[in-house]
Backbone as CSV, one residue per row, in Angstrom:
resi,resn,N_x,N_y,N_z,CA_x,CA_y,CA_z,C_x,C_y,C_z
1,UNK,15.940,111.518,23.543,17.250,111.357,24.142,17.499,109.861,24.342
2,UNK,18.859,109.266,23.871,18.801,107.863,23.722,19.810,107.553,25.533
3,UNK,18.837,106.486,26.082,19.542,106.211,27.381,20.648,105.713,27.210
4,UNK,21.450,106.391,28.467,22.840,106.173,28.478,23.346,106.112,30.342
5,UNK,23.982,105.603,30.376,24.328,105.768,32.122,24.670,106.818,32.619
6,UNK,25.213,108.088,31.930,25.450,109.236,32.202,24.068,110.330,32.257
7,UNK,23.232,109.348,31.433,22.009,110.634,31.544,20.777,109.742,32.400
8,UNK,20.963,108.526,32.508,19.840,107.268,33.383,18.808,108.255,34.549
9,UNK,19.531,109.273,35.125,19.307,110.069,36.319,18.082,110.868,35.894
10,UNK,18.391,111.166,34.567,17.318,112.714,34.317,16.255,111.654,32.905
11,UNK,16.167,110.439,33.278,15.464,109.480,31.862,14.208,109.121,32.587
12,UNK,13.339,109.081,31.520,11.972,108.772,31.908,12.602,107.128,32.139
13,UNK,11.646,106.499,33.737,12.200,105.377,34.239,10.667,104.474,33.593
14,UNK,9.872,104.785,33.919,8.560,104.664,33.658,8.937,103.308,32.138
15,UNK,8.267,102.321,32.428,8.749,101.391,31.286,10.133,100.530,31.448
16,UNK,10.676,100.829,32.168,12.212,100.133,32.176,12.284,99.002,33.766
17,UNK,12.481,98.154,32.592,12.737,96.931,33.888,13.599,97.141,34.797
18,UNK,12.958,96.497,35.988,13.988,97.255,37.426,13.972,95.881,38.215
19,UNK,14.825,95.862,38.863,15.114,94.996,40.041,15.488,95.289,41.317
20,UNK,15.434,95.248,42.487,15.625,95.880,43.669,16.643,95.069,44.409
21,UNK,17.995,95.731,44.183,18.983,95.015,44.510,19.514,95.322,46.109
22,UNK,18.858,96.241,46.965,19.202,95.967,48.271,17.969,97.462,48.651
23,UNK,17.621,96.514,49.593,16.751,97.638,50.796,16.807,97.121,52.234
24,UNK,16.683,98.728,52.628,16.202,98.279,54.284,14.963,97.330,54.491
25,UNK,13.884,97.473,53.638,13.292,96.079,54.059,13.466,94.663,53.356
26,UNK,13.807,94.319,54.377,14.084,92.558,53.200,13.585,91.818,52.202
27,UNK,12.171,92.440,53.066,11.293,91.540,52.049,10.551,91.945,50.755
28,UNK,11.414,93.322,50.296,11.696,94.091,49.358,12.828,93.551,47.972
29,UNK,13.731,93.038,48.595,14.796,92.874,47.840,14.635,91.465,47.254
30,UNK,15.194,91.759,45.687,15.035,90.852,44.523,13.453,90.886,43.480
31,UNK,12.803,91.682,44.451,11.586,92.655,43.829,11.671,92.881,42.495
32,UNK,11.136,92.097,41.082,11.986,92.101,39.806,10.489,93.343,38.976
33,UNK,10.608,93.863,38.026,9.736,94.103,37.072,9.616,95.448,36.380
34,UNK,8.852,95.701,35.809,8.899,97.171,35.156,8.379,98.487,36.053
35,UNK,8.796,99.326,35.748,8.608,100.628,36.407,6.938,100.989,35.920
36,UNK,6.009,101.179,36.702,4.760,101.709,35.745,4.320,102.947,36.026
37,UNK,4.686,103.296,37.455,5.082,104.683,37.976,5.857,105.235,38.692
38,UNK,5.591,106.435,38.592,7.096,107.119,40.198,6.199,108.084,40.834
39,UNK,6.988,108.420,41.804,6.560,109.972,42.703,7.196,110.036,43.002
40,UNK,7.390,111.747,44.025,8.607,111.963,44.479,9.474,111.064,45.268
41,UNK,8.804,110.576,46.134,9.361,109.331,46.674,9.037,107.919,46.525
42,UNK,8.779,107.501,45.368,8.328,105.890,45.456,8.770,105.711,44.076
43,UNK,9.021,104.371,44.234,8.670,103.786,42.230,7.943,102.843,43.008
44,UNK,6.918,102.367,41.574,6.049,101.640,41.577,6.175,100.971,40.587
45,UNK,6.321,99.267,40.683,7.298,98.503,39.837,5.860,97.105,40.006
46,UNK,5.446,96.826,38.855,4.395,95.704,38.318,5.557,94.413,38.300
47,UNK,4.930,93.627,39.971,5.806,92.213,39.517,4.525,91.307,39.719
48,UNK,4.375,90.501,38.232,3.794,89.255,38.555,1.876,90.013,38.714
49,UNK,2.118,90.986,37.860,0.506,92.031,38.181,0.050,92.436,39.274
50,UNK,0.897,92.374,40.205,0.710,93.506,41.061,1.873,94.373,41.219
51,UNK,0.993,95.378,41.662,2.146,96.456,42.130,2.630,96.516,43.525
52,UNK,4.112,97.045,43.246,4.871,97.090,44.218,5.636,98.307,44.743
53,UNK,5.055,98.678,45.798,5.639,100.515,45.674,7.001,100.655,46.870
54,UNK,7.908,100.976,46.470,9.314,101.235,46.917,10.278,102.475,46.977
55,UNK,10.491,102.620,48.509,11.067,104.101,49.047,12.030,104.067,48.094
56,UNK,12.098,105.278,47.512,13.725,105.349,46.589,14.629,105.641,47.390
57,UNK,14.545,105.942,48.766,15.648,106.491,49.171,16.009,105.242,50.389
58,UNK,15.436,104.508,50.638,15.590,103.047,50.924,16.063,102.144,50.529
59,UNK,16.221,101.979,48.828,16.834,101.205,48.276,17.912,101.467,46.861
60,UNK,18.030,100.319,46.736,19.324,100.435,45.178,18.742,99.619,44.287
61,UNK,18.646,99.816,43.301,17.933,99.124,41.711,18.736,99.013,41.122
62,UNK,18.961,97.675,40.337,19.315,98.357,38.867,18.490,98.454,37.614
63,UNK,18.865,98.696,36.750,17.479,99.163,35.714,18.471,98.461,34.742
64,UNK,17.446,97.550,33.783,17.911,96.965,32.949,18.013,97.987,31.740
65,UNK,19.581,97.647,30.545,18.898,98.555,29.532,18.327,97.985,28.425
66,UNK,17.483,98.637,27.957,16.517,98.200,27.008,17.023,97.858,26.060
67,UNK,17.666,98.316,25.730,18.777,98.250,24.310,19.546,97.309,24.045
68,UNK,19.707,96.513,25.485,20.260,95.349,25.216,19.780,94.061,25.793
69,UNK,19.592,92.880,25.502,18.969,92.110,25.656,19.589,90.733,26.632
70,UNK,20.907,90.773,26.439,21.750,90.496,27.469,22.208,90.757,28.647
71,UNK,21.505,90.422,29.641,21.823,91.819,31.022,22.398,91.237,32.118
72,UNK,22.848,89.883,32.036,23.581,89.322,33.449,24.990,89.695,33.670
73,UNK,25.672,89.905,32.519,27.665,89.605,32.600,27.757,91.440,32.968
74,UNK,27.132,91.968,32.467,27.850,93.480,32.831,26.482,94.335,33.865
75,UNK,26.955,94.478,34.961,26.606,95.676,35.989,27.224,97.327,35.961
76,UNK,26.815,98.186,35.966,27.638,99.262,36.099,26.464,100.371,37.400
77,UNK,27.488,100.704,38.227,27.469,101.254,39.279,26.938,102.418,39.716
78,UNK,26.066,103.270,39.952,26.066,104.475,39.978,25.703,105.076,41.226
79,UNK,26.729,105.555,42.122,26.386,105.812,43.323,27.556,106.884,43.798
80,UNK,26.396,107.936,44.162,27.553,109.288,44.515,28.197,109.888,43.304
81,UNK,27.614,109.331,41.922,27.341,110.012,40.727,28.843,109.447,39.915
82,UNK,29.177,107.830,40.262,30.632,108.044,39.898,30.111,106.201,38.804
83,UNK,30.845,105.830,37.993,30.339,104.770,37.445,31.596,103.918,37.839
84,UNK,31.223,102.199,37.165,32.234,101.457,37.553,32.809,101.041,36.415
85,UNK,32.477,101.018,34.947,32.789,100.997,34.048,32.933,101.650,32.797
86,UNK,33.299,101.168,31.107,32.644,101.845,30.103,31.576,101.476,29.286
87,UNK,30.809,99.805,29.552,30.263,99.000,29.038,28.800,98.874,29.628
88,UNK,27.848,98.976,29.733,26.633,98.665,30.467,25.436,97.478,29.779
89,UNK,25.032,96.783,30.729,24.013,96.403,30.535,23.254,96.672,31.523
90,UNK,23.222,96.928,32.594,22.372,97.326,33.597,23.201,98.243,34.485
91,UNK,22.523,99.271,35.034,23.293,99.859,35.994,22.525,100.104,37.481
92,UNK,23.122,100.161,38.641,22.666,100.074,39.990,22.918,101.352,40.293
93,UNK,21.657,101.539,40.941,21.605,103.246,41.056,21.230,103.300,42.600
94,UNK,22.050,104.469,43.593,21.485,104.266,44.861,19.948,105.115,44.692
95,UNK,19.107,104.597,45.212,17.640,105.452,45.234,17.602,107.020,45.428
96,UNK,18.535,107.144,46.650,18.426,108.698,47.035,18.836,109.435,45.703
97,UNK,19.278,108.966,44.760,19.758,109.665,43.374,18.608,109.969,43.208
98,UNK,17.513,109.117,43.022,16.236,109.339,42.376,15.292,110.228,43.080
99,UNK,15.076,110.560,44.742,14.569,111.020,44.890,14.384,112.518,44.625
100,UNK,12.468,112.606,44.424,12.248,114.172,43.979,11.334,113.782,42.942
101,UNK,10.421,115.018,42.483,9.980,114.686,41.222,10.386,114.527,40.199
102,UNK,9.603,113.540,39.594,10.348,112.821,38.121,10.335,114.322,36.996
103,UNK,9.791,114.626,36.742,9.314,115.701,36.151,10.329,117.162,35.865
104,UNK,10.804,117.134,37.182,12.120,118.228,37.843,13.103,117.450,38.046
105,UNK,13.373,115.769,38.093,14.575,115.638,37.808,14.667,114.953,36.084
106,UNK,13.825,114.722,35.012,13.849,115.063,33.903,14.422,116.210,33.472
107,UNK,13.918,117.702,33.934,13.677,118.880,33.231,15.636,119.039,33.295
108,UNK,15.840,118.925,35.232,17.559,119.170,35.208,18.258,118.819,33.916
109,UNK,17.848,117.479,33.082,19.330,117.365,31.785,19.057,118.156,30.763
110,UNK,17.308,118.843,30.653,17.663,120.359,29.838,18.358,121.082,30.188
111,UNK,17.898,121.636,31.656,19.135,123.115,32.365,20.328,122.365,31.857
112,UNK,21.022,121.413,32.058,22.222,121.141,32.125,22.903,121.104,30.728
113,UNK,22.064,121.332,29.878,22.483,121.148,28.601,22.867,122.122,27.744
């Protein structure tokens, strides 16, 4: 399944550069690097070789897309399941989207399909 902002929700995150664009803890935010794992409640994001484990439902990411290599001029939005554009290079996702297992929120864009 090729990532898209409409399906980002139910996409293996695992591998995809992330940035932590606002949390309740401060000293959380701007937190840059790749996803290397998840759980129901955490991603676990390799900055600088260590890991960094972060409440999903604490914070907002955006996830760079891979596909494109240019990722500063376009943001797109995803919060309360609604977008801000038609163009993406990265999109900001509120965490609580993510929370749950990766696994069961993968499987949802089969059911849904």
């Amino acid at each position: 399944m090729r990532l898209k902002p409409t399906n980002i929700l139910y996409h293996e995150l695992i591998g995809l550069d992330v940035t932590v664009e606002d949390s309740k803890n401060p000293y959380q935010v701007g937190i840059k690097g790749k996803v290397t794992d998840e759980t129901k409640k955490m991603l676990i994001i390799s900055e600088r070789s260590k890991e960094k484990k972060i409440a999903k439902k604490d914070a907002k990411f955006i996830f760079k897309n891979p596909l494109n290599d240019d990722c500063e001029s376009s943001i797109r939005k995803l919060e309360n399941g609604t977008f801000s554009n038609d163009t993406w290079k990265n999109v900001l996702i509120d965490g609580r989207l993510l929370v749950g297992r990766p696994e069961e929120r993968i499987k949802k864009m089969g059911d849904a399909s």
